[in-house]
N, C-alpha and C positions, 0 to 999 in steps of 0.2 A: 620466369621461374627457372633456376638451376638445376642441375644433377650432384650439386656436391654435397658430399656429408660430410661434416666433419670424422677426424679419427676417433676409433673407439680409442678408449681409455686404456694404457697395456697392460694386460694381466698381471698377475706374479709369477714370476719363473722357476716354480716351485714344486717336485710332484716325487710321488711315492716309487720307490722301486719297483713292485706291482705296475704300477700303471705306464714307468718308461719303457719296461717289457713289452708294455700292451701295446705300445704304439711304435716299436721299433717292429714286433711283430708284424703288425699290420703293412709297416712300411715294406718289409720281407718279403711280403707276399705279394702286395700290389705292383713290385719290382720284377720278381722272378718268376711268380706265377700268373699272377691276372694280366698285366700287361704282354707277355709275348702270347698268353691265348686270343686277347683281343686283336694283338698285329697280325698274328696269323690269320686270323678269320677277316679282319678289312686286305691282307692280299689275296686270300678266295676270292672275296667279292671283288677287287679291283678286278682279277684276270676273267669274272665274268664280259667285261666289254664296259658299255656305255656305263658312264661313272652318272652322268647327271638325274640320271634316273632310275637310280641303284640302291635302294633303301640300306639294304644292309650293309654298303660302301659308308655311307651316311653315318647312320647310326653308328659303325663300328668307327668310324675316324671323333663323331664326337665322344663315344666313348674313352677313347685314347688320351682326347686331350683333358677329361675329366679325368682318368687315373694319373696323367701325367702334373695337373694342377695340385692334384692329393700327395702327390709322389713330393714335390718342390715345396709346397705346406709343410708335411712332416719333418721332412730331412730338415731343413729352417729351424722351427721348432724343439727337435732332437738334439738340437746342436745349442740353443741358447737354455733348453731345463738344465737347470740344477737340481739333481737326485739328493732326498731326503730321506737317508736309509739308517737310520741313528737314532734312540733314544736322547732325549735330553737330558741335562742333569739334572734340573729341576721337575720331576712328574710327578710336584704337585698343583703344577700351573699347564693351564691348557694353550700348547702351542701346538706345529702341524703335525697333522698325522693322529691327533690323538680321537679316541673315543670317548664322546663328552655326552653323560645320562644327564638330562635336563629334566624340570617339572616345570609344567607351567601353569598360571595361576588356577586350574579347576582341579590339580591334584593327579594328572595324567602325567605320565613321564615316557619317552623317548630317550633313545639313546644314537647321535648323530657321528658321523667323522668327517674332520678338517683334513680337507685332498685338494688338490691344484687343480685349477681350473679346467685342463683339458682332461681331468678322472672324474668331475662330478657325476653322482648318479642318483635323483631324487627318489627312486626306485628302494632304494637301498638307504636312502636319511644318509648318504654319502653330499657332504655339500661345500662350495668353492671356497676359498679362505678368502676371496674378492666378495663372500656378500656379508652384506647385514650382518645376519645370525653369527658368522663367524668373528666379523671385527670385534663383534661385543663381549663374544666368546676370550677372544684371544689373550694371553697372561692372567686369566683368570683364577681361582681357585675354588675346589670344595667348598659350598659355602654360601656361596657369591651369588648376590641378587644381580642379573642380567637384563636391560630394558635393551628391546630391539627396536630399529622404527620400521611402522609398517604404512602402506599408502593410506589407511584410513586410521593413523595412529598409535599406537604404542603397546608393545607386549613384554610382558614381565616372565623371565623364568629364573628357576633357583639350580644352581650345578649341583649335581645328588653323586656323581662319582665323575673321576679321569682315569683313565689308563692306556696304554701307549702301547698293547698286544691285541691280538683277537683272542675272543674267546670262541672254544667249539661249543655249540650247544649240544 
């Protein structure tokens, strides 16, 4: 028995201006702020003495090299999205970024947005342009019957609007 996996599959390199803020922010802070309060507090603990038996020596160096894995993730990442900050010409086909009201076959309707993989938020009916629902989605229009595949089979919905702003309720 092996340890290998094979590679995931690469995302799309694709995300909202919102959300490259979100994650350069992030990146900002795990740089300048969280990481020198963690070095600081593992040299506390070092100059306590015995390192081998120093929890908070410990803890605070794994820490470290978890903001520092985070830190070398982001900056990577930051550097290969391409920001999606544009309407299209076409808004009446659903491409990213847009807001797409759906019904599905019992007459309920949702209204979901196409965002890059590293913004998804199911919380939010925010979903990745890498799944299902969206590829089916995708160059759509007003109109348009959508079957999606699901693990136990197949769902139908109908696009009931597009539009490429938020709206404030």
């Amino acid at each position: 028995m092996s340890r290998y996996r094979p590679p995931s599959a690469p995302s799309s390199p694709y995300i909202t201006r919102a959300g490259y803020e979100r994650l350069n922010a992030e990146l900002q802070h795990l740089w300048k702020v969280r990481r020198p309060e963690v070095t600081r507090a593992v040299a506390e603990a070092a100059a306590q003495g015995d390192r081998s038996e120093n929890a908070e020596y410990t803890y605070g160096k794994k820490m470290l090299r978890e903001i520092d894995r985070r830190v070398r993730f982001l900056s990577k990442r930051l550097d290969a999205l391409t920001v999606v900050d544009r309407i299209p010409d076409d808004t009446s086909r659903v491409f990213f970024g847009a807001w797409v009201e759906i019904e599905d076959e019992d007459g309920a309707t949702r209204t979901v947005r196409i965002v890059g993989p590293d913004e998804f938020e199911p919380e939010r009916d925010w979903i990745s342009i890498d799944s299902p629902m969206a590829r089916a989605l995708l160059k759509r229009q007003e109109g348009d019957e959508v079957r999606v595949p699901l693990p136990d089979g197949e769902a139908s919905y109908w696009i009931v609007g597009i539009r490429y702003t938020e709206t404030v309720d």
